[in-house]
Residue, then its C-alpha position, 0 to 999 in steps of 0.5 A: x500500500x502506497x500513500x501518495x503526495x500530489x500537486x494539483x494545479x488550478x485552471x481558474x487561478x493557476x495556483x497550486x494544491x499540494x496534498x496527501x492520500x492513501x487513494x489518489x484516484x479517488x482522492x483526485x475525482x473528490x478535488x474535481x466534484x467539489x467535495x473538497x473545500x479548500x479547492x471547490x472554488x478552484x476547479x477545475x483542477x489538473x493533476x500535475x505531480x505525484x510521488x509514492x511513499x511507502x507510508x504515510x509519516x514519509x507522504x506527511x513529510x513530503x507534503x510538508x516540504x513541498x509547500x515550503x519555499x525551497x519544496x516549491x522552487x523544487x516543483x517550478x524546476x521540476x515542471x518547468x517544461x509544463x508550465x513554460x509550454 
């Protein structure tokens, strides 16, 4: 069993969501139906990013950083090529 960290992008604003879970299919399809407060207004939204982690204190963990300045640069340079077109 895997716990996944994910980023999505919203089409709206262009900003990011950075999250976890234990069921990414399933936790994509609630981001997209609105079920998820913090993006319902963002929609919609494209999955852009995912890593797997073996448990859920690493996908924590990843999360985390992701969100900080440096886990965010990551991500810029990352995706670079997606976002540059």
């Amino acid at each position: 069993m895997f716990y996944y960290t994910y980023i999505l992008r919203s089409e709206k604003d262009s900003k990011f969501y950075t999250g976890y879970t234990k069921n990414l299919k399933l936790r994509f399809e609630q981001h997209q139906k609105g079920m998820v407060e913090s993006t319902k207004n963002r929609r919609p939204l494209k999955l852009v990013y995912y890593e797997a982690c073996l448990n859920q204190q690493d996908a924590t963990h990843r999360e985390k950083y992701l969100k900080t300045y440096h886990g965010k640069m990551f991500i810029k340079r990352r995706l670079k090529s997606y976002l540059t077109g």
